[in-house]
C-alpha positions as CSV (number, residue, x, y, z in Angstrom):
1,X,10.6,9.9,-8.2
2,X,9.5,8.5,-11.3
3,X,5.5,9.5,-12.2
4,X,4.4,6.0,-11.3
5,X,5.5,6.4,-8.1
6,X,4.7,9.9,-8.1
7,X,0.7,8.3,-8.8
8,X,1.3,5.5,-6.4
9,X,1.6,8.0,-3.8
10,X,-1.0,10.3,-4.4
11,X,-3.3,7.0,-4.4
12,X,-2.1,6.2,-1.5
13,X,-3.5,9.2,-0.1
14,X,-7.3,8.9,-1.6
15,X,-8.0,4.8,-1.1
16,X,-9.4,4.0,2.0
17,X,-7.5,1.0,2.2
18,X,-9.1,-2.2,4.7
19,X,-7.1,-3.3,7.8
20,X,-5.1,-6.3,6.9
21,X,-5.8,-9.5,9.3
22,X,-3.4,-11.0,11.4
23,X,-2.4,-13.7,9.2
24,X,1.1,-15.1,11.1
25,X,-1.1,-17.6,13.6
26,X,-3.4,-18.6,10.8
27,X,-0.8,-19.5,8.5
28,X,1.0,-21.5,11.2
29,X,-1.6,-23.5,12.4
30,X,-2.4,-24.7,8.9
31,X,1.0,-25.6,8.1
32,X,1.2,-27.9,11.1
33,X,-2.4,-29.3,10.5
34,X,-1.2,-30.2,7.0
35,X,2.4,-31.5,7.9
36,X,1.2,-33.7,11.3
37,X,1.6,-37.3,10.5
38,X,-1.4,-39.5,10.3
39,X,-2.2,-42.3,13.1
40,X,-0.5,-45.7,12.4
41,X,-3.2,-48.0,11.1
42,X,-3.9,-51.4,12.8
43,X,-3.6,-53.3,9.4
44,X,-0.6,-53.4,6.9
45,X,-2.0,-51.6,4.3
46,X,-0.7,-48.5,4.0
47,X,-2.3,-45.7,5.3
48,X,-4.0,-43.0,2.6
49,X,-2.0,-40.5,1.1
50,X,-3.0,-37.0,2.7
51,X,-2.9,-34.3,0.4
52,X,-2.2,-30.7,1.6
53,X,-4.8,-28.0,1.9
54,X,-4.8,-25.2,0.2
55,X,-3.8,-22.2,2.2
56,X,-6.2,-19.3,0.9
57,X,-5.7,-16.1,2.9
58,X,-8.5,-14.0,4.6
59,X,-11.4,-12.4,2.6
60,X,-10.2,-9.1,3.8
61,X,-6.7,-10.0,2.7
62,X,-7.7,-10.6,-1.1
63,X,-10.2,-7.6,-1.0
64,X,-6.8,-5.4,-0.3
65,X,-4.4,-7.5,-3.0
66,X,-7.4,-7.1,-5.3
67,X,-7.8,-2.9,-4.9
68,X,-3.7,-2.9,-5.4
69,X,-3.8,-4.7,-8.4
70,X,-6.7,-2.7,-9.5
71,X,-4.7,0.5,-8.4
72,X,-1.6,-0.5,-10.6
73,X,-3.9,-1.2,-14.2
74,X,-5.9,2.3,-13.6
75,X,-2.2,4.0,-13.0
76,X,-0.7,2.3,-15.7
77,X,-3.3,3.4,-17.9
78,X,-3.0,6.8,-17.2
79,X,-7.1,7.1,-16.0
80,X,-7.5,8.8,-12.7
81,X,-11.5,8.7,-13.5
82,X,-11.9,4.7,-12.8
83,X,-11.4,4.9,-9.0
84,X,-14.4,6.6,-7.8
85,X,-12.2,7.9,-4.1
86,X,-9.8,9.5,-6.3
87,X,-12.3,10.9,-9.0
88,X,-13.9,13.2,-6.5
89,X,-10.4,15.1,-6.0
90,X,-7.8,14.2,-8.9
91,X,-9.0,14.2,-12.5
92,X,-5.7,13.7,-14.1
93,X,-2.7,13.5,-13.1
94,X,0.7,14.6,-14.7
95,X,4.4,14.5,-13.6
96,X,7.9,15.1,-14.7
97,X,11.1,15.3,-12.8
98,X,10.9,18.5,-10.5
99,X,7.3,18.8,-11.0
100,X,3.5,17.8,-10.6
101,X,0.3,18.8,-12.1
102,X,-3.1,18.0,-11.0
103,X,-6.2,19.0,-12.5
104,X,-8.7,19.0,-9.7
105,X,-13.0,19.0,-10.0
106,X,-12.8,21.8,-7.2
107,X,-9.7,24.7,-6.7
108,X,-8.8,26.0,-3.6
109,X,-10.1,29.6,-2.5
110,X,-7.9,32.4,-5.2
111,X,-4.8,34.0,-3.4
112,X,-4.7,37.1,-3.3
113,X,-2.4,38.8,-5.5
114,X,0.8,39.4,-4.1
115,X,4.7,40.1,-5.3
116,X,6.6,37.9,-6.5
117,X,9.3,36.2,-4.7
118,X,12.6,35.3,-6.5
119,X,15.0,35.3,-4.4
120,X,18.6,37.0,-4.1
121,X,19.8,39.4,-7.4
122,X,22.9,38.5,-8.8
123,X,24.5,38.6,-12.3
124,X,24.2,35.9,-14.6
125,X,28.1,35.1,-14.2
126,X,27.7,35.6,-10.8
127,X,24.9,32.5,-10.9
128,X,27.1,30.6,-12.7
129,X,29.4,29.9,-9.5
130,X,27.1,29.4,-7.1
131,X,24.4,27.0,-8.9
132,X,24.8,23.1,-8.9
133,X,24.0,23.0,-13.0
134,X,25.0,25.4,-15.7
135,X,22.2,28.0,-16.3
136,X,20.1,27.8,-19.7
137,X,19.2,30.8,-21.5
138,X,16.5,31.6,-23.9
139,X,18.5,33.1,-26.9
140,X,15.1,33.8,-28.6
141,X,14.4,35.8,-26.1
142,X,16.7,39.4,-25.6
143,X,18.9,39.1,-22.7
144,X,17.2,38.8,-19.1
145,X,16.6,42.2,-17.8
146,X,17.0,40.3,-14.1
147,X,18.7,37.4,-12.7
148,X,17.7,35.8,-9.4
149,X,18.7,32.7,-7.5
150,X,17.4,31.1,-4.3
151,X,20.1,29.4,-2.6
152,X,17.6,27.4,0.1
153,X,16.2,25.0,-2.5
154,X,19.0,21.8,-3.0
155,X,21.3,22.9,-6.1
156,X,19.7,26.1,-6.5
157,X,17.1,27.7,-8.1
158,X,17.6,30.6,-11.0
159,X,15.1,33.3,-12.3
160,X,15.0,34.8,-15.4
161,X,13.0,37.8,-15.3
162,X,11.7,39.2,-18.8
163,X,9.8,43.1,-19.1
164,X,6.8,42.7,-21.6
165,X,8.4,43.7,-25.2
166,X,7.3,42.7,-28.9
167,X,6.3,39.0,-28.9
168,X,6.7,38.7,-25.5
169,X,2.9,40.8,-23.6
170,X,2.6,41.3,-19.9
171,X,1.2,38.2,-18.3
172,X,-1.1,39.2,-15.4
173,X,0.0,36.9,-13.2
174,X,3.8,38.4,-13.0
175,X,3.8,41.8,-14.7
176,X,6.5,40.1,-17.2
177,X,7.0,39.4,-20.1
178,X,8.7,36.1,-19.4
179,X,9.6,34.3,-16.3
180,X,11.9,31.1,-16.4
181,X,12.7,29.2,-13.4
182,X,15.6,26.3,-13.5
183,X,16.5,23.8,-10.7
184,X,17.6,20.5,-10.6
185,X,14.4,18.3,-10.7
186,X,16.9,15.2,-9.8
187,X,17.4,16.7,-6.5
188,X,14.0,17.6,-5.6
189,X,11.3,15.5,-7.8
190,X,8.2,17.2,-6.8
191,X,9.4,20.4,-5.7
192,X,7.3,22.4,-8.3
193,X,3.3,21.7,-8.4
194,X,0.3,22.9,-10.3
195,X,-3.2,22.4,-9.6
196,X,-5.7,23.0,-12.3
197,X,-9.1,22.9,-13.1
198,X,-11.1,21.4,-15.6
199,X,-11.0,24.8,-17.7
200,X,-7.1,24.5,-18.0
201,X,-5.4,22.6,-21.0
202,X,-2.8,20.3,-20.1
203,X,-0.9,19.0,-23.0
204,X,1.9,16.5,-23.0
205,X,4.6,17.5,-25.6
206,X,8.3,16.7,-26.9
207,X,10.8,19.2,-27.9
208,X,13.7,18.1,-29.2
209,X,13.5,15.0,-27.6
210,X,12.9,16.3,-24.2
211,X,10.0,15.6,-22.2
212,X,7.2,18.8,-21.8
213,X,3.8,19.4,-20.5
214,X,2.1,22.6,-21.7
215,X,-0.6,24.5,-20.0
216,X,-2.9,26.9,-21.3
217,X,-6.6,28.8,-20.8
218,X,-7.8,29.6,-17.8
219,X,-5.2,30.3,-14.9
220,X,-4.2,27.9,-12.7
221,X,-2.0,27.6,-9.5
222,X,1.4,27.1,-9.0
223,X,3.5,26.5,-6.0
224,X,6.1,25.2,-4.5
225,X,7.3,22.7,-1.6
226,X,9.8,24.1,0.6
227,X,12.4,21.5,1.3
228,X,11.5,19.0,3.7
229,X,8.1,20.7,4.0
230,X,4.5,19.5,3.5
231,X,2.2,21.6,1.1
232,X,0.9,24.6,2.1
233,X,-2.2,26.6,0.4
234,X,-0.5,30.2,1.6
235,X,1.9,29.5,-1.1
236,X,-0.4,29.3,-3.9
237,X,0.0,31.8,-6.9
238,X,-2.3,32.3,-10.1
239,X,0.3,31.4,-13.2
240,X,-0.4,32.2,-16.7
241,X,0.2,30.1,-19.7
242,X,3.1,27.6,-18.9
243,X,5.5,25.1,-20.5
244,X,7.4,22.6,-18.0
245,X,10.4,21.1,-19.7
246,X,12.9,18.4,-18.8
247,X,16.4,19.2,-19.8
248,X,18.6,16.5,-18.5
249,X,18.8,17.0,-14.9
250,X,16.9,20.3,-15.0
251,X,13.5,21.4,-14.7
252,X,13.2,24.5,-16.8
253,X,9.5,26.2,-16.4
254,X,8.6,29.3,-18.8
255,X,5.7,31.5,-17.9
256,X,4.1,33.9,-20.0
257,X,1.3,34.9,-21.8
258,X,2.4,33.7,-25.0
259,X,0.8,30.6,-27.0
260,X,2.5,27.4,-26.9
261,X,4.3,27.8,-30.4
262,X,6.1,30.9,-28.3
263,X,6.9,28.9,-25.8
264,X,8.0,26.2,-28.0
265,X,10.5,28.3,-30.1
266,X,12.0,29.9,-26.3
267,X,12.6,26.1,-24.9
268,X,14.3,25.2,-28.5
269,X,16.2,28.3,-28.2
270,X,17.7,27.2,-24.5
271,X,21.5,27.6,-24.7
């Protein structure tokens, strides 16, 4: 899903879109009314040329066209803010293939802290064979002291798990050093989300051609949507600083506590 439609959707969900009239029997009856011939006249001069009405759909109707259209400029422009429904919830909005980020006026109640969850341990050659994608490693970074991979999400999803060493210090939010996640974002286009507040920065960015949203300040949450499953707030997790990077087909995420020229060299480093 491409972020317009990703935008579209969540629109979708804020508007409080009018009912639509009936407009099959009023279009009917005014295409017959304009197509009846007229009454033969008594004299031979020709009878007056009747021109056809203009067929103008239902107040209601045009009110609905005219919050679409409106819809589609403020989406197109990128500015959440215009459409009062939406400004109470959704600041801004940001999305790449595999992920979602919101940055909301109000957060949902703090999780508390819990392990993490990365799935099944393997080898990295072992996670080779059983991924749909070839695995990316940071080669900035010293080789992963684990590898994970969660065989429920579509393709699979890998975990790089990273102890706190020189230029990499202990996030809070996973007791590493650095954490990268990889799945196919073609497979699932909004299976990763973020909701921030207003104290997080979110920062679009290119590396090497590739398309990247940064986040950094205050913690924000991060979750994911089970396959097939709606959005559930038991899933939320506090997340440190974060870069979300589009690599082809993948979505590669790398959390840390690390500023963004860290995590800029580790996603150039990918291999």
């Amino acid at each position: 899903m491409s972020e317009l439609e990703s935008r579209l959707t969540q629109l979708g969900r804020e508007l409080d879109w009018p009912a639509t009239p009936e407009l099959a029997p009023v279009v009917a009856r005014r295409i017959r009314e304009a197509e009846a011939p007229a009454p033969e006249a008594e004299s031979p001069a020709p009878a007056p040329r009747r021109h056809r009405r203009r067929l103008l759909p239902p107040a209601g109707f045009r009110r609905s066209l005219a919050i679409a259209v409106v819809a589609l400029l403020v989406l197109a422009g990128g500015v959440f803010a215009a459409v009062p429904n939406v400004r109470d919830s959704v600041l801004d909005f940001f999305g790449l293939q595999g992920a979602t980020v919101e940055r909301r006026q109000e957060l949902p109640p703090a999780p508390p802290p819990g392990p993490l969850t990365l799935g099944q341990r393997t080898t990295l050659a072992a996670a080779r064979d059983s991924l749909a994608f070839d695995p990316l490693v940071p080669e900035a970074a010293e080789p992963p002291d684990g590898v994970y991979v969660e065989r429920a999400v579509p393709g699979g999803l890998l975990s790089l798990a990273y102890r706190a060493r020189a230029g990499l210090p202990e996030a809070k939010s996973t007791g590493l050093g650095l954490l990268v996640t990889e799945f196919r974002g073609d497979l699932m286009p909004e299976y990763a989300g973020k909701i921030a507040g207003q104290a997080t920065r979110v920062e679009r960015l290119t590396v090497d051609g590739h398309r990247a949203l940064w986040l950094e300040g205050a913690p924000h949450f991060f979750f994911y949507r089970a396959p097939d499953q709606p959005f559930r707030e038991e899933r939320l997790r506090i997340a440190q600083n974060v870069l979300l990077l589009e690599d082809g087909r993948l979505l590669v995420r790398l959390e840390g506590a690390f500023d963004r020229e860290r995590a800029v060299e580790l996603a150039r480093s990918l291999r």
